[in-house]
SEVO-736399 format. One record per residue (C-alpha): x, z, y; residue in three letters. Coordinates in steps of 0.5 Angstrom, whole numbers, plus 2048, in hexadecimal, padded with zeros to 3 digits. Each point is the difference from the previous one (the first is absolute). Layout:
XZYALA...
END
This chain:
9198FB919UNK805801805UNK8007FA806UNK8067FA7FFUNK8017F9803UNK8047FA7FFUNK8067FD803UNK8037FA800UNK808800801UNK8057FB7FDUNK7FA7FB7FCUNK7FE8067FCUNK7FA805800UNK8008087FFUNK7FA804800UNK802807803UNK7FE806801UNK803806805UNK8068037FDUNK8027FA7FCUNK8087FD800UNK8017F97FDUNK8057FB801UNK7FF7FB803UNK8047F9803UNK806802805UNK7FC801807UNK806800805UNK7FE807802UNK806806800UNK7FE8087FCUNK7FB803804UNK7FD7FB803UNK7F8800800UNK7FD7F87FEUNK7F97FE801UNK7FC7FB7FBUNK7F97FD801UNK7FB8017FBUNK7FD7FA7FBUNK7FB8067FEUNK7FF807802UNK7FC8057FBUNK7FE808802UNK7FF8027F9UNK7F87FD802UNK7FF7F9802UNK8057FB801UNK8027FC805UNK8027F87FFUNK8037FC805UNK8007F9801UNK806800800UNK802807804UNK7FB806801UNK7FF800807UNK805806804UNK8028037F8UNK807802800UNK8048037FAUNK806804804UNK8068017FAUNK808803802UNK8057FD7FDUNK8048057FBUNK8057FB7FFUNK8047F9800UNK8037FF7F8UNK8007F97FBUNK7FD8007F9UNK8027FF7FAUNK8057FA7FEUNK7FC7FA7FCUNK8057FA7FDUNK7FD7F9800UNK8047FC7FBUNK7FF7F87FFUNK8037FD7FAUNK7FF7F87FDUNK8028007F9UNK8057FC7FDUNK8037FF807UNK804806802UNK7FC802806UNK7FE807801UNK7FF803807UNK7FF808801UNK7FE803807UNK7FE806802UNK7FB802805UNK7FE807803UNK7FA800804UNK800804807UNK7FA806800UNK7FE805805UNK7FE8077FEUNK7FA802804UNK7FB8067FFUNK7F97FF804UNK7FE805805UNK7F97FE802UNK7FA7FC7FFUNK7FB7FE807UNK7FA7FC800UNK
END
């Protein structure tokens, strides 16, 4: 089992392990720049470490790969017999990290 940790950014949770690349909410950081997350939980592949909320001096260092925006997504409101009908589209700001190190 290999270690991970998970971070916080944007009001969600990712379990990640060394090497990984997801995407996560815009960080307003430019390509090559190297992030820092605090670790919720940290794992070495034997024992878990559970914060309360944060493992003490934990940190998941990530570079970014690069800033881009999501797939669009349409909302579209409608009250019958009324002619009322409203279409938006919305498309999500994501930052593209890869995570390099994992320190407990």
């Amino acid at each position: 089992m290999e270690a991970y940790a998970v971070i916080e950014t944007g009001g969600k949770q990712y379990r990640v392990q060394q090497g990984d690349v997801l995407d996560v909410e815009l960080l307003m950081k430019d390509s090559g720049d190297n992030v820092e997350f605090t670790a919720l939980a940290v794992s070495n592949g034997t024992e878990l470490s559970i914060g309360a909320p944060l493992v003490d001096g934990a940190k998941v260092t990530a570079s970014v790969v690069e800033n881009f925006r999501g797939e669009k997504i349409y909302s579209f409101k409608k009250k019958r017999r009324k002619g009322y009908r409203r279409k938006i589209g919305h498309r999500q700001g994501l930052t593209k990290i890869k995570v390099e190190a994992i320190s407990a």
